[in-house]
Residue, then its C-alpha position, 0 to 999 in steps of 0.5 A: x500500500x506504500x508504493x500505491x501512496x507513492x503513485x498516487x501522489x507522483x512525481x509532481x511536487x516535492x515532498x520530504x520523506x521520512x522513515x519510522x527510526x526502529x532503534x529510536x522509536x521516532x520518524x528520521x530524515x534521510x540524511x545519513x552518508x551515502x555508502x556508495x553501495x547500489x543494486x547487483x541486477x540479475x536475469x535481465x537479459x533472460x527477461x528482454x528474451x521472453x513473453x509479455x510478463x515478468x517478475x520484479x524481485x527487490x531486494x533492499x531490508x530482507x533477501x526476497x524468498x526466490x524460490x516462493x516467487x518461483x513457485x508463485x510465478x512459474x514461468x515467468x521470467x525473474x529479474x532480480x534487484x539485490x541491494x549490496x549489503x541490504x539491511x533493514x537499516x542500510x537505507x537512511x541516505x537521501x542521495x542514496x535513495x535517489x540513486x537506487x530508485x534510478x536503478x528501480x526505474x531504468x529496470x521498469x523502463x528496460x523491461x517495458x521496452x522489451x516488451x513486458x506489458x504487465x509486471x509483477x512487483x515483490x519488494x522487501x525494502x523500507x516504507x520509506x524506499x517502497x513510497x519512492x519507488x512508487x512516486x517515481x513508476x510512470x504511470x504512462x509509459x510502464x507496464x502494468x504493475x501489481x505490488x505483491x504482499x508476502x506473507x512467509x507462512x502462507x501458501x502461496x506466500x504472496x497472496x494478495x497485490x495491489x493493481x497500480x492504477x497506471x498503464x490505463x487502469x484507472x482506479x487501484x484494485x486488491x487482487x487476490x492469488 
């Protein structure tokens, strides 16, 4: 629900994001150093090789569960955004926050001009990331995008999304697996 929020408020106007600060139980500003740590991208070129679909795994606080996204998804390609070192504290950089949501975008832009028209995003990344992130996908020019929710102990584990009103679709809409 995050990335929805992203999207519906877009990339319009400025606004200043904050995370909820865990250790000191109050919201912070991103204003750490960036550690010049980005994105390793796996499966790519598989995915500009295949189909309609393909799966957008983001992995940025936790390892997304690959082998629960292939048994979801099978064979649809996977392409796969790890972040260098991710935690759940690895993310408190404006400058880095930037950078790695230009990443996020360059892969949307890359598979949607290999012609993927509908794209199934898994994230396990901050609220703070996963609204970036939503603010920044075009709601013109991507493909279609679901934002999946995980839930570790459920079969399948990810067994409800969010239809992003972008692409022609007007209005967000919960979908269930």
């Amino acid at each position: 629900l995050t990335f929805l929020t992203g999207v519906l408020i877009d990339d319009e106007g400025t606004v200043v994001i904050m995370d909820w600060d865990r250790h000191a139980g109050s919201w912070r500003t991103l204003s750490g150093d960036d550690d010049g740590k980005r994105f390793v991208i796996s499966g790519l070129p598989e995915a500009q090789e295949v189909g309609t679909e393909a799966v957008l795994a983001v992995s940025v606080s936790y390892r997304v569960d690959l082998d629960a996204v292939q048994r979801q998804f099978t064979g649809v390609p996977l392409v796969h955004m790890e972040l260098e070192d991710g935690s759940p504290d690895c993310h408190w950089s404006d400058l880095k926050q930037g950078a790695i949501g230009k990443q996020f975008l360059e892969t949307a832009i890359a598979l949607g001009n290999a012609g993927v028209r509908r794209l199934h995003i898994v994230l396990a990344a901050q609220n703070s990331l996963a609204f970036r992130f939503g603010r920044l996908y075009d709601k013109r020019n991507l493909p279609q995008a679901t934002v999946y929710q995980y839930e570790r102990d459920n079969t399948p584990s990810y067994p409800w999304g969010v239809l992003m009103p972008v692409a022609g679709i007007a209005v967000a809409v919960v979908i269930h697996a």
